[in-house]
Backbone as a printed PyTorch tensor [residue, N CA C, xyz], in Angstrom:
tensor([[[ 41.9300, -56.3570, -53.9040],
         [ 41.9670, -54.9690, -53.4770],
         [ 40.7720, -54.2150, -54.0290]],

        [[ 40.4160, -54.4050, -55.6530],
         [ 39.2460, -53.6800, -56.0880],
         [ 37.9720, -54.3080, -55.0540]],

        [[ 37.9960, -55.1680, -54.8110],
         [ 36.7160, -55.9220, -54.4010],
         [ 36.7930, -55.2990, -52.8010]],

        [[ 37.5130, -54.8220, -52.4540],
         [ 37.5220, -54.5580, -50.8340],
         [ 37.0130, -52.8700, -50.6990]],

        [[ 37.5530, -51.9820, -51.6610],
         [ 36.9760, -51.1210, -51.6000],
         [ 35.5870, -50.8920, -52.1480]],

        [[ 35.3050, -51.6120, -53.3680],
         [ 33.7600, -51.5510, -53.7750],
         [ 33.0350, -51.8760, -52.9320]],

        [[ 33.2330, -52.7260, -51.5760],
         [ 32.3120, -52.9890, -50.6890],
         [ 32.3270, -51.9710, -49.4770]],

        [[ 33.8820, -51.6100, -49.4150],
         [ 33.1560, -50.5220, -48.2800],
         [ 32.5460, -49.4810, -49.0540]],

        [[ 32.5480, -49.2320, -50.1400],
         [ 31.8610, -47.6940, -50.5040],
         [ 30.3280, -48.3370, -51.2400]],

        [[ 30.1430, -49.6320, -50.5390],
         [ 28.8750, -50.1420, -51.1970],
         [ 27.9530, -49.9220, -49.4130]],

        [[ 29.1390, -50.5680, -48.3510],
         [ 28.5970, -50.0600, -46.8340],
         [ 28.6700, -48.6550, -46.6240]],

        [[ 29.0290, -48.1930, -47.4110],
         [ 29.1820, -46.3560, -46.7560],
         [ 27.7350, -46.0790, -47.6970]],

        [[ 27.8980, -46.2660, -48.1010],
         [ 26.4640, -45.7650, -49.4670],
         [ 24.9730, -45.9270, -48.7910]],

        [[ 25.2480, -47.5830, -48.3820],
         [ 23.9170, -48.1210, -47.3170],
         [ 23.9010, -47.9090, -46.0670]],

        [[ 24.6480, -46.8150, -45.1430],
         [ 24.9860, -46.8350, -43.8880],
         [ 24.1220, -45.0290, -44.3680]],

        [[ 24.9420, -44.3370, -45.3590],
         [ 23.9750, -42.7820, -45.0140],
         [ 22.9010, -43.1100, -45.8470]],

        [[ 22.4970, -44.0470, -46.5230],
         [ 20.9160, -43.6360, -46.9820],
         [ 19.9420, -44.0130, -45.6770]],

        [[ 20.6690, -45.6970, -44.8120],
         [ 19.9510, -45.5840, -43.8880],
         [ 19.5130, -44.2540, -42.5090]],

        [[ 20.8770, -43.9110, -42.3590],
         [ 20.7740, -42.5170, -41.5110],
         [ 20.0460, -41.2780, -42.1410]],

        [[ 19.9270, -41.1740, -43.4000],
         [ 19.0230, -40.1360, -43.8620],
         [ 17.4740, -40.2360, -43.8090]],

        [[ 17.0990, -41.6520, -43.7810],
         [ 15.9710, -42.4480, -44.1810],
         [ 15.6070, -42.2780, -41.9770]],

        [[ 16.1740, -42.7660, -41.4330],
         [ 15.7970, -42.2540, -40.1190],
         [ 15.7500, -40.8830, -39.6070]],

        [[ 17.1230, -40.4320, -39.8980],
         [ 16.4820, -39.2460, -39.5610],
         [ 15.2650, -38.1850, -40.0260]],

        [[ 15.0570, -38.9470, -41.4080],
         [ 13.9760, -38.2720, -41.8480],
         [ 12.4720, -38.8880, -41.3510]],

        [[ 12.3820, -39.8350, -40.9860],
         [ 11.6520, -40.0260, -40.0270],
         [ 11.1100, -39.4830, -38.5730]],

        [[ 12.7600, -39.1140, -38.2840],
         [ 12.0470, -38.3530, -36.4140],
         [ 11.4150, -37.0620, -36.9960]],

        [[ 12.0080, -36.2970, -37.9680],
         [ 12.0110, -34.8610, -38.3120],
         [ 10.2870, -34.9670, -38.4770]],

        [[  9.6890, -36.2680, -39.7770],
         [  8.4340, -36.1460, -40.0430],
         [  7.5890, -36.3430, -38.4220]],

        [[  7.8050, -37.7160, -37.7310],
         [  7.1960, -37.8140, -36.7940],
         [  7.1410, -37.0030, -35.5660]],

        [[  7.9540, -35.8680, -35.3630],
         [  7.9760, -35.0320, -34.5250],
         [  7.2150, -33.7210, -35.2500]],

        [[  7.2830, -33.2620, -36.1680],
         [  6.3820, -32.5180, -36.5860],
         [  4.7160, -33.1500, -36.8480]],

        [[  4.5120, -34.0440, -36.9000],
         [  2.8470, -35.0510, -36.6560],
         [  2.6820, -34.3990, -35.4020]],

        [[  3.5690, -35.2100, -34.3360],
         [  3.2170, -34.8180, -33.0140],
         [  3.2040, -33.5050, -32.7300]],

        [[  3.6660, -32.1460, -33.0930],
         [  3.3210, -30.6270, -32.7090],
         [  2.3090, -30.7420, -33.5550]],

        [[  1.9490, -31.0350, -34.4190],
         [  0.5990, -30.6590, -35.1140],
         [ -0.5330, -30.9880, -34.0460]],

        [[ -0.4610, -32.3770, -33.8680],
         [ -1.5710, -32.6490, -33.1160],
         [ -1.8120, -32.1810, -32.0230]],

        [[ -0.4880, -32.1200, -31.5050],
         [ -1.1390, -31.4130, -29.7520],
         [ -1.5420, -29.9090, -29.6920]],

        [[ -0.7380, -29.3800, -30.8240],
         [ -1.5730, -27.5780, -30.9600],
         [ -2.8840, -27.9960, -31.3290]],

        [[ -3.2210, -28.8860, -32.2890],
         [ -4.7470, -29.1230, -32.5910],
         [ -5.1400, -29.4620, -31.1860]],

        [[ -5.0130, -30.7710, -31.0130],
         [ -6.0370, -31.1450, -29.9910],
         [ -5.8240, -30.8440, -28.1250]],

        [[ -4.8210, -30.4270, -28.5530],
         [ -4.2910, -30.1680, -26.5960],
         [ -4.1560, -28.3710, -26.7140]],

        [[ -5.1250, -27.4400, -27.2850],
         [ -4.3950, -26.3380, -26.7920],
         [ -3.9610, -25.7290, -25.5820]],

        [[ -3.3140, -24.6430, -25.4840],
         [ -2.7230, -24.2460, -24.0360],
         [ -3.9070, -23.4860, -23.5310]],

        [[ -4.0850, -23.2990, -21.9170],
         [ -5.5150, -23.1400, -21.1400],
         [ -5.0110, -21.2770, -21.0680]],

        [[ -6.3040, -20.9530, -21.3030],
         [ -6.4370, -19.7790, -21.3020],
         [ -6.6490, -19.3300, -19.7310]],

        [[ -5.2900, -18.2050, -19.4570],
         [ -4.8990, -17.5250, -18.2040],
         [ -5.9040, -16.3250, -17.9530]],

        [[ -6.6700, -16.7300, -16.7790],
         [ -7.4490, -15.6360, -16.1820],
         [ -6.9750, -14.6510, -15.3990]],

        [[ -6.6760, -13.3380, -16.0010],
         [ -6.2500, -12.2150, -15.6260],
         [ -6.5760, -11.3850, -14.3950]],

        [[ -6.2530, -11.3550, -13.2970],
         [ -6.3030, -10.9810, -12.1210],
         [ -5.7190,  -9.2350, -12.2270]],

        [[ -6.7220,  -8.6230, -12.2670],
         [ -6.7160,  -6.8330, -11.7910],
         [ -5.8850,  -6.7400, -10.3230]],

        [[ -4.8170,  -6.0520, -10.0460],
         [ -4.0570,  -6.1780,  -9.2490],
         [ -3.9000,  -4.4360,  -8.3170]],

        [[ -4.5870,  -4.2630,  -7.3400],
         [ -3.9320,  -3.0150,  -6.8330],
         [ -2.6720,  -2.7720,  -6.9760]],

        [[ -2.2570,  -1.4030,  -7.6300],
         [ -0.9620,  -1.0590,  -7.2170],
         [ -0.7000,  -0.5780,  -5.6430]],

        [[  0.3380,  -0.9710,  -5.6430],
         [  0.9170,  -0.4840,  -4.2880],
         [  1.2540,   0.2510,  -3.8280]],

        [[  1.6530,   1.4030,  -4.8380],
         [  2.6640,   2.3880,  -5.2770],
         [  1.3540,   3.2330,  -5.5540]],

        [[  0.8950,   4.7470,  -4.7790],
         [ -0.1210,   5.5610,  -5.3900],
         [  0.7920,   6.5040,  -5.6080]],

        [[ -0.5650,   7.2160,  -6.7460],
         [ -0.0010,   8.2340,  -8.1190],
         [  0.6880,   9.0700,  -7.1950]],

        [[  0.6690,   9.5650,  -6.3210],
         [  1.2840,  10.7930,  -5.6420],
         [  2.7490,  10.1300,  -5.0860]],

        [[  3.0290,   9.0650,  -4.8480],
         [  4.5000,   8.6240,  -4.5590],
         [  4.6530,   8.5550,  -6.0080]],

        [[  4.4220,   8.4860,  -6.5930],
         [  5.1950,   8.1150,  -8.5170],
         [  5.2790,   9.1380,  -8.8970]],

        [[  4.8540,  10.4410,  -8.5520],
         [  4.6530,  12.1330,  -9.0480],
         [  6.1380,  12.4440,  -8.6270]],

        [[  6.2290,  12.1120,  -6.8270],
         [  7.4460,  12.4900,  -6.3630],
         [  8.8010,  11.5660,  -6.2540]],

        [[  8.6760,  10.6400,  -7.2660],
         [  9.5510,   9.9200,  -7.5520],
         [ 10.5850,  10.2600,  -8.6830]],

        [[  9.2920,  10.7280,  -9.8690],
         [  9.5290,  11.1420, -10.8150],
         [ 10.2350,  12.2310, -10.7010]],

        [[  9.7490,  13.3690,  -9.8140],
         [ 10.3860,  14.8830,  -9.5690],
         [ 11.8370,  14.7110,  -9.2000]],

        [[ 12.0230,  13.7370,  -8.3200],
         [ 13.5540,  13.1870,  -7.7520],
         [ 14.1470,  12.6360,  -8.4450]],

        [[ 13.8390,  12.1220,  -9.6820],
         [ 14.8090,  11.3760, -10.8790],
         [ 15.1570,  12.3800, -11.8690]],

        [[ 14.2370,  13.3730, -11.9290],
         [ 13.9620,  14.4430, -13.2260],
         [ 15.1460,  15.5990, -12.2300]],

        [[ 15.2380,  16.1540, -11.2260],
         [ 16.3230,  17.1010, -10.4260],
         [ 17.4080,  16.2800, -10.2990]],

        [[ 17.5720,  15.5310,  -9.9600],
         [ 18.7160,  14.7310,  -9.7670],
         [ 20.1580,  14.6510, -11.0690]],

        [[ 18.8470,  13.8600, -12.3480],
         [ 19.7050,  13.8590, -13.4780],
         [ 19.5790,  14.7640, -14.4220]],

        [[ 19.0330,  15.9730, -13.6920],
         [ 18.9130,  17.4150, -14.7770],
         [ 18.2710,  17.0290, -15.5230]],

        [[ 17.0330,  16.2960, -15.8450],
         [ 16.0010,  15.6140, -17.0700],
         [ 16.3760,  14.9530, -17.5830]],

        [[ 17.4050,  14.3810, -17.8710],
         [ 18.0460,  13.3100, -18.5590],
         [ 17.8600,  11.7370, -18.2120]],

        [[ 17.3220,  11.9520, -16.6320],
         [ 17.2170,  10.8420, -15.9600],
         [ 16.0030,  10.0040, -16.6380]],

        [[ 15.0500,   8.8580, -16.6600],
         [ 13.9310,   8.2350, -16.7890],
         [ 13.3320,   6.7790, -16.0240]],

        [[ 12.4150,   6.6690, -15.6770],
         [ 11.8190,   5.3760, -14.6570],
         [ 11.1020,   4.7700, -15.5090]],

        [[ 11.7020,   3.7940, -15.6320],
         [ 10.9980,   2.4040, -16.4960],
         [ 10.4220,   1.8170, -15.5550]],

        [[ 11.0490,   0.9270, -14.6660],
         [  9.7850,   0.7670, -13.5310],
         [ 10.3340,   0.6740, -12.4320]],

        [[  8.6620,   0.5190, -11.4960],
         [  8.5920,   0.3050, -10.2150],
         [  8.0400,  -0.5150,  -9.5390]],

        [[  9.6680,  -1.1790,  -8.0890],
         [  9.2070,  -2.0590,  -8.1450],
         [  9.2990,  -2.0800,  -6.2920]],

        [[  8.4000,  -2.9330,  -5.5170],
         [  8.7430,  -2.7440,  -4.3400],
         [  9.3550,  -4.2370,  -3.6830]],

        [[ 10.1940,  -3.5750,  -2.9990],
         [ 11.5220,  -5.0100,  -2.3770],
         [ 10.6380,  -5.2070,  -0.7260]]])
């Protein structure tokens, strides 16, 4: 009976050092790999396209006037968008 449990708590002992010992492996080798690809693969720099609005200042004047009467000033336009 002593001899049966000293061995499983001799396999439990060598079962999580191995699982600690791997998982500490992916943890290191996955942090290698983000290192390197921010080093050597950075992300491509997005060329910014100036965009006419669609919407001129004089419809957004009287948009505004119709949100501002409506909700007695309380109202506000975060944005605009056209469907």
């Amino acid at each position: 009976m002593e001899s049966n449990i000293s061995n499983a708590f001799s396999l439990l002992a060598i079962g999580m050092v191995t699982v600690f010992i791997v998982l500490l492996l992916v943890v290191l080798c996955g942090s290698l790999l983000i290192k390197l690809v921010n080093k050597y693969a950075p992300e491509p720099i997005k060329k910014v396209k100036l965009i006419k609005p669609l919407i001129s200042n004089k419809e957004i004047a009287v948009m505004t006037a119709v949100v501002d009467h409506i909700t007695l000033g309380k109202g506000k336009i975060e944005s605009i968008e056209k469907l």
